[in-house]
Steps between C-alpha positions, in 0.01 A plus 500: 500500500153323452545118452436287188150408445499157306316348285353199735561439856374204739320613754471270827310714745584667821680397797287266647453304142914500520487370787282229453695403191829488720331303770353243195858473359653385833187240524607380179848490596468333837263209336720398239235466269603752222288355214141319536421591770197748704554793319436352185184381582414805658576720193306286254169479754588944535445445095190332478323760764621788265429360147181274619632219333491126567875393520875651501821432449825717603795443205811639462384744225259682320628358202541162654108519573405585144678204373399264766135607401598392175585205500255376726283616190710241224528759233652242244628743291143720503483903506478689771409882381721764764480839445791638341609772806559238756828403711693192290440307746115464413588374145808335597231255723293399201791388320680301803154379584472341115284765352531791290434835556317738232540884559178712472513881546354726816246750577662888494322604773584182759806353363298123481427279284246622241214286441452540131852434388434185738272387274701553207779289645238176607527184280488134538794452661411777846499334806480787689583818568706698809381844550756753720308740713822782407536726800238322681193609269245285411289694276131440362624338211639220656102349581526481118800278475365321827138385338678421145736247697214320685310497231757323250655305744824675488724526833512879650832510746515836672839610508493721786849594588403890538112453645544423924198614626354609185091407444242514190159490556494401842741213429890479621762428233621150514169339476344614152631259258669125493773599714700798628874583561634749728818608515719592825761608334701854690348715309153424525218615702562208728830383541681172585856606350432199225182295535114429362234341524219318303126582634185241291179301564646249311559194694687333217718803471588513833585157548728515203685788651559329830653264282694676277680786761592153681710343243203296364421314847187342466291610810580335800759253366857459449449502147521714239308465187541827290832664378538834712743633689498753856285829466381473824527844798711530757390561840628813549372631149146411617525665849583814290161457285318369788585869699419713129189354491403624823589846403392437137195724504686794676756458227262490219296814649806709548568437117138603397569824672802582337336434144195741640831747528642472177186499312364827645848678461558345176224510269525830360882505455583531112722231373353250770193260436300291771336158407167568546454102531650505793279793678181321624667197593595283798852475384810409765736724307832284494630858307305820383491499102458778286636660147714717394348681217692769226886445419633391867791296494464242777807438578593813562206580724597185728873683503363835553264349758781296684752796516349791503200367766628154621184313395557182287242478209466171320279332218478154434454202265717629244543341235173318571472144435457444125815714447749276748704293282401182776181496329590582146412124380127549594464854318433557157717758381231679421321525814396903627364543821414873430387593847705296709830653335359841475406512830785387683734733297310777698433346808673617897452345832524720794620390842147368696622297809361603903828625563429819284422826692232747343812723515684237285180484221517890494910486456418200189235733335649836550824350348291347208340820374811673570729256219232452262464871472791509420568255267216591311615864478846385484 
């Protein structure tokens, strides 16, 4: 009987890359320094070669980094405009961090932020905005955003929990606006179990951070001059990241091919619909979006999928932000985000991890235009 095919799986390389994270364990182990110690280090300079940027710092979250980021940026009770189909966590930092998010809607075709309803959602009171590069696109669009920040003095904070190894225009995510946060979280591309990190140019920001993920120690001293608490990496955590950066580009190639799969066996199946946005692009592919189109119930795809092929189908960021009840006090009632909720009430994610087999793709898309055949005949 064939196996279950998931919906995300880690992937930590071969034998030898096993190996070496066995051998870095018992290091670790044997040294008795489990937190602050070489690995750390090591991870953060591993993130400055891949994102090209000045400084960064390892934290115990991705959501930990946003809000870090945050603060160091004294939001005094300022906006900070999120797009609406993000993880909590991203809106849950502005308000922790003193701030206060405004939803704008997304682009059909790339699932980010749209520009124009950007503008709609500027006023007096924008500090900034965060911009989520979903699935690991950034799409031409986002220059737009980028040139309207720098040239109204507005933060840009890349939240780049799905873009590892993903470029635009010759540059790497992490290094295209204020600040960036990464998340290591398991089911990312890269994986620490729980972790993040903060990539900048900013001296000021970085120096804040060292601060803040230490308690508020001022540098160097025994004392502490900012209310903060422990958000700092373990050892361990950051060997792990340190050894799926290494294999970061195989990981992120592997993923690329699999889209390349789906998208030639997929495009012509009625009841499916690529985003085109995502076609030309130098996306990482955390997942592999597409829509259902016609009268397919989801749910009972993802149970026809799961029994009838073993492959686990999943959406995500539903309801999206501006529907959560957390955020209900910073919503008008009134508020529509058209795309955004039309959208994800079609959207799928299919498995796209280097574990998959081509044999696996074919068993995912043969299964897919077997159910919605069906269901749309049914």
């Amino acid at each position: 009987m064939s196996k279950m095919i998931p919906g995300v799986k880690p992937y930590f390389g071969e034998k030898q890359e096993y190996d070496r994270i066995h051998g870095g364990i018992t290091k670790i182990l044997d040294s008795g320094m489990l937190t602050q110690g070489i690995y750390v280090k090591k991870f953060e300079e591993c993130m400055i070669d891949l994102t090209g940027s000045q400084y960064a710092l390892a934290v115990s979250s991705g959501g930990t980094a946003l809000e870090l980021v945050l603060r160091s940026l004294d939001l005094n009770g300022r906006e900070v405009i999120v797009p609406t189909d993000t993880f909590v966590a991203t809106a849950n930092a502005v308000i922790r961090a003193g701030g206060k998010p405004v939803f704008a809607d997304i682009e059909e075709e790339t699932l980010c932020l749209d520009h124009d309803d950007l503008l709609k959602r500027i006023s007096s009171r924008t500090a900034g905005v965060i911009y989520v590069h979903m699935f690991g696109l950034i799409p031409p669009s986002f220059q737009s955003t980028r040139d309207f920040c720098d040239n109204n003095n507005i933060f840009l904070i890349e939240d780049a929990a799905h873009a590892h190894g993903t470029m635009f225009n010759g540059e790497s995510a992490g290094s295209l606006g204020t600040a960036a946060c990464f998340s290591f979280y398991a089911t990312k591309i890269a994986t620490t179990g729980e972790g993040g990190m903060v990539t900048t140019n900013s001296k000021d920001i970085y120096k804040s951070i060292q601060s803040l993920r230490d308690h508020g120690r001022s540098a160097d001293s025994t004392l502490f001059d900012k209310v903060s608490n422990n958000y700092r990496l373990p050892e361990i955590s950051s060997l792990l990241g340190l050894e799926q950066l290494s294999i970061l580009q195989e990981n992120v190639n592997r993923r690329r091919e699999i889209a390349e799969l789906y998208r030639s066996r997929l495009i012509k199946v009625s009841g499916l619909r690529l985003l085109r946005g995502f076609w030309e692009s130098n996306c990482s592919y955390w997942r592999f979006p597409l829509y259902l189109e016609g009268v397919v119930d989801r749910l009972e795809l993802q149970k026809r999928m799961k029994e009838n092929h073993k492959v686990r189908i999943t959406w995500m960021y539903e309801p999206l932000c501006h529907m959560q009840p957390v955020f209900s006090e910073y919503v008008d009632k009134s508020t529509t985000l058209m795309v955004a909720e039309k959208s994800m009430s079609k959207l799928i994610c299919l498995p796209c991890y280097p574990g998959l087999k081509d044999s696996d793709v074919d068993r995912i898309c043969s299964g897919l235009e077997m159910e919605i055949h069906k269901l749309n005949h049914s």
